[in-house]
N, C-alpha and C positions, 0 to 999 in steps of 0.2 A: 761281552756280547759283540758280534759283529753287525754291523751295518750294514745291508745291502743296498747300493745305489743305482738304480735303473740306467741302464744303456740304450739310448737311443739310437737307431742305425742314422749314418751320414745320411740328408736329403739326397736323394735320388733326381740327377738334372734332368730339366725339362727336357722332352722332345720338340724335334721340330714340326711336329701337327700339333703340342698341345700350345708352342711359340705361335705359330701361324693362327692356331684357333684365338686364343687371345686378340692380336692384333684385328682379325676378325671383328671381333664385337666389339673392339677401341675404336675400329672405322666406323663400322654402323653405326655407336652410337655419336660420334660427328655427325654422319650424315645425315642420321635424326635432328641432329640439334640445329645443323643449318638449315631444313628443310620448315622447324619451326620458327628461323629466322627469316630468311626467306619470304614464308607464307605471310607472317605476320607484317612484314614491309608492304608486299601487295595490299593486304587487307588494311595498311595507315595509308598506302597513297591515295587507295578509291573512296576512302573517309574521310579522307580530311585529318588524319591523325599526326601532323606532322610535329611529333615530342622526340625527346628525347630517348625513344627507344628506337624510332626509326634511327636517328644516329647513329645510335650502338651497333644500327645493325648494318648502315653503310660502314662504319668501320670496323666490323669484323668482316664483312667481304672483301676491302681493302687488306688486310691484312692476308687476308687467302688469297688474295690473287699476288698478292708479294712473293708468297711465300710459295703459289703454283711457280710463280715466275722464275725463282730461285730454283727450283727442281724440275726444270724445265718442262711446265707443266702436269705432271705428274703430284700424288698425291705424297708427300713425305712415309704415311703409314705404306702404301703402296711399294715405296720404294726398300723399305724394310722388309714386308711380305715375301719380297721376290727372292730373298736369302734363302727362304724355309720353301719353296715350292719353287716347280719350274713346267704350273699348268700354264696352257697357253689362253685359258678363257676370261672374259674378262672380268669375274667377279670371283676369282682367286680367293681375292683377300676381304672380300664385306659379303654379310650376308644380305643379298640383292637377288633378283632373275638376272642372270645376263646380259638380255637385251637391256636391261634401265643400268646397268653397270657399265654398258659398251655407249650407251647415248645419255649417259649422265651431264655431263660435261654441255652435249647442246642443247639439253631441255632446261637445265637451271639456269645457263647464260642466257635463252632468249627468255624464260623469265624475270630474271634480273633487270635485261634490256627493255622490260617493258617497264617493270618499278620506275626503270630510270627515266622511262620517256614521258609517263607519267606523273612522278616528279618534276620536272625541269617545266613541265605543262602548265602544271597547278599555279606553280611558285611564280611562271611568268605571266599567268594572267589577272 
């Protein structure tokens, strides 16, 4: 009796929209994550919460801002997107509006700046 052994065809490579869609939702969901880091820092300064998770979450800003630093400003996923696409808008690569894509950058930093003025407030009075 013979055998039949099923043949599977070679994987078929990715395209560069299904590459770009991917990185996609690998930004978004950073940007989700920091944004519930973030929030959650405001919401321990104006409480008085100041544990251990506010840390974690000054240094994983620290660490993003190294690592902005490092890719001259720019987001490292960003800079991989830009392989797969050559739109010029600015939410290319995360699924965003535009406008909060293109002024991302200044509305999380003057929140930030406030955690931290807030911070520095608290701790000196």
């Amino acid at each position: 009796m013979i055998e039949l052994i099923p043949v599977t065809p070679p994987p078929t490579p990715m395209t560069k929209d299904t590459k770009l869609t991917i990185i996609k939702i690998l930004h978004t969901i950073v940007w989700v994550f920091f944004n519930v880091v973030i929030f959650y820092m405001l919401y321990a300064v104006i409480t008085d919460r100041f544990d251990g998770w506010l840390v974690a979450g000054y240094s994983l800003l620290l660490l993003e801002g190294i690592i902005l630093l490092i890719c001259n400003f720019y987001c490292p996923l960003t800079i991989i997107a830009r392989k797969y696409s050559d739109s010029t808008k600015d939410n290319f690569d995360i699924y965003l509006p535009n406008w909060l894509a293109k002024y991302n950058k200044r509305i999380y930093m003057s929140i930030v700046m406030v955690i931290i003025i807030i911070t520095v407030y608290k701790l000196a009075i």
